[in-house]
C-alpha positions in Angstrom: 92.9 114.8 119.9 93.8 117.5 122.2 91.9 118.2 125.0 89.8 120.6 125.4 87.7 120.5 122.4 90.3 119.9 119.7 90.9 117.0 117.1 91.4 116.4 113.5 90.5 113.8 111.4 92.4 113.5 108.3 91.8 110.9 106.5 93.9 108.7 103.6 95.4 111.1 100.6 92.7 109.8 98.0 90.0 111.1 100.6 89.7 115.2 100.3 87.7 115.2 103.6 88.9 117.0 106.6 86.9 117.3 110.3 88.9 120.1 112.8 87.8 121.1 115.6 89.8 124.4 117.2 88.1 124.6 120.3 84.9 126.4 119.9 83.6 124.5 116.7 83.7 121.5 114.4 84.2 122.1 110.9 84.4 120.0 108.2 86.2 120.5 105.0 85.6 119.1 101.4 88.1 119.9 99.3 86.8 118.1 96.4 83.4 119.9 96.3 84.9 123.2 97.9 82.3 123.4 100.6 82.6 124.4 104.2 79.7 123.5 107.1 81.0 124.9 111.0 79.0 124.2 113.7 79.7 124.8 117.5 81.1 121.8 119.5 78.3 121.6 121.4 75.9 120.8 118.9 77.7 117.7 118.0 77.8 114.2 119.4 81.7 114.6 119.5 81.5 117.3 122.6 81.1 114.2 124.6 84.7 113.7 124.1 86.1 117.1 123.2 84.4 118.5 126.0 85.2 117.8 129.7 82.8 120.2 131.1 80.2 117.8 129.4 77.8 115.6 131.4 78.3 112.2 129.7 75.3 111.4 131.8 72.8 113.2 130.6 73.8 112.2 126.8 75.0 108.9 126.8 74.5 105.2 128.2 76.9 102.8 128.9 75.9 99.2 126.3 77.1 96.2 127.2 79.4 94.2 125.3 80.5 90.5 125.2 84.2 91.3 127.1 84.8 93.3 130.2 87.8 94.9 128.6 85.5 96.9 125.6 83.4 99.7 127.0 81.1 101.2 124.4 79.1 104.7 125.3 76.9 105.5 123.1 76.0 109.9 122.8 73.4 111.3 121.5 70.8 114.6 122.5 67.0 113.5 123.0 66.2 117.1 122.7 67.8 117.3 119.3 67.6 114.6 117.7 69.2 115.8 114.3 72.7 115.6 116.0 72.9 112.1 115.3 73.9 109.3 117.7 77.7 108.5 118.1 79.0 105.3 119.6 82.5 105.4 120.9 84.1 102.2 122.0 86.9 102.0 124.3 89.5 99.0 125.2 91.4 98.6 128.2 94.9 98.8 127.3 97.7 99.7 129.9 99.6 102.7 129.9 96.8 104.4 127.9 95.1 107.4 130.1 93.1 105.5 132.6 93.6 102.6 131.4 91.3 102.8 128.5 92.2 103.8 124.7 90.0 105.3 122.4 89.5 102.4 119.4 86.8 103.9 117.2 83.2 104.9 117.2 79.9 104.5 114.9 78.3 108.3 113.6 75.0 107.6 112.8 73.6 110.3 111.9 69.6 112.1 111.2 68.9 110.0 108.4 70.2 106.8 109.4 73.7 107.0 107.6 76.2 105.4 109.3 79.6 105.7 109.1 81.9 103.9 111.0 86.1 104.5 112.2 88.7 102.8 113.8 91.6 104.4 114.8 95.6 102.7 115.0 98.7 103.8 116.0 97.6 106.0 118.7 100.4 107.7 120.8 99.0 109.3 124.2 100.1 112.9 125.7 102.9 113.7 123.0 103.4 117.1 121.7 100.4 118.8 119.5 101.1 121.9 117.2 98.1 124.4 117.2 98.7 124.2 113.6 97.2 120.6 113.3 94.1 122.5 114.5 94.1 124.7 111.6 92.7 124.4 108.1 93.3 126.0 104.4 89.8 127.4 103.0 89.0 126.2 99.8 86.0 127.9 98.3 87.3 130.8 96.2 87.8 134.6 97.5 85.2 136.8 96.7 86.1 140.4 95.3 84.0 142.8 95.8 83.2 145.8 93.0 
């Protein structure tokens, strides 16, 4: 995560998925089907936390949790609905940027799949290549005749 507006989510080898966002949209990658879906970071449940121009307010709501050191905020856009609902839970952990780290969140999205991600061995405000923000195409060139 690299703020604003960029992250990547690579996931295990054996998983040919790939989510990047560059700053202006979210893409996600299938490597195993060749396919490629962009959309812009602001119609996604994620520019709650790739966006710090974004008014948390107006999307999400605080939901309370058993311990006052797990915050969970849950994201979504009444207006559009077909975004999906994203639940990001945070722990209080010091040294970590406001005293809060980023543990996972809960996607659930139009048509009640969820999918859920929890994150370890997070380092804060090290160095981030612009290339981790890149990605390799996969559907085949087209030639034209």
């Amino acid at each position: 995560l690299k703020r604003p507006g960029q992250v990547r989510f690579e996931y295990q080898k054996d998983v040919p998925l790939l989510i990047v966002a560059d700053g202006r949209a979210l893409t996600m990658v299938d490597y195993e089907v060749k396919q490629v879906q962009r959309w812009p970071i602001r119609n996604s449940p994620l520019a709650a936390l790739l966006d710090p121009g974004q008014d948390l307010a107006r999307y999400g709501k605080v939901i309370p949790s058993s311990t006052d050191d797990i915050i969970s905020v849950e994201v979504r856009d009444a207006k559009r609905p077909e975004f999906g609902t994203i639940t990001m839970i945070f722990v209080a952990k010091p040294g970590a940027p406001g005293g809060l780290t980023l543990n996972g969140w809960v996607a659930l999205d139009s048509k009640n799949n969820r999918t859920s991600l929890r994150l370890s061995d997070i380092n804060y405000n090290g160095p981030i290549g612009q290339n981790a923000f890149t990605w390799k195409d996969p559907r085949p060139v087209r030639r034209k005749s």
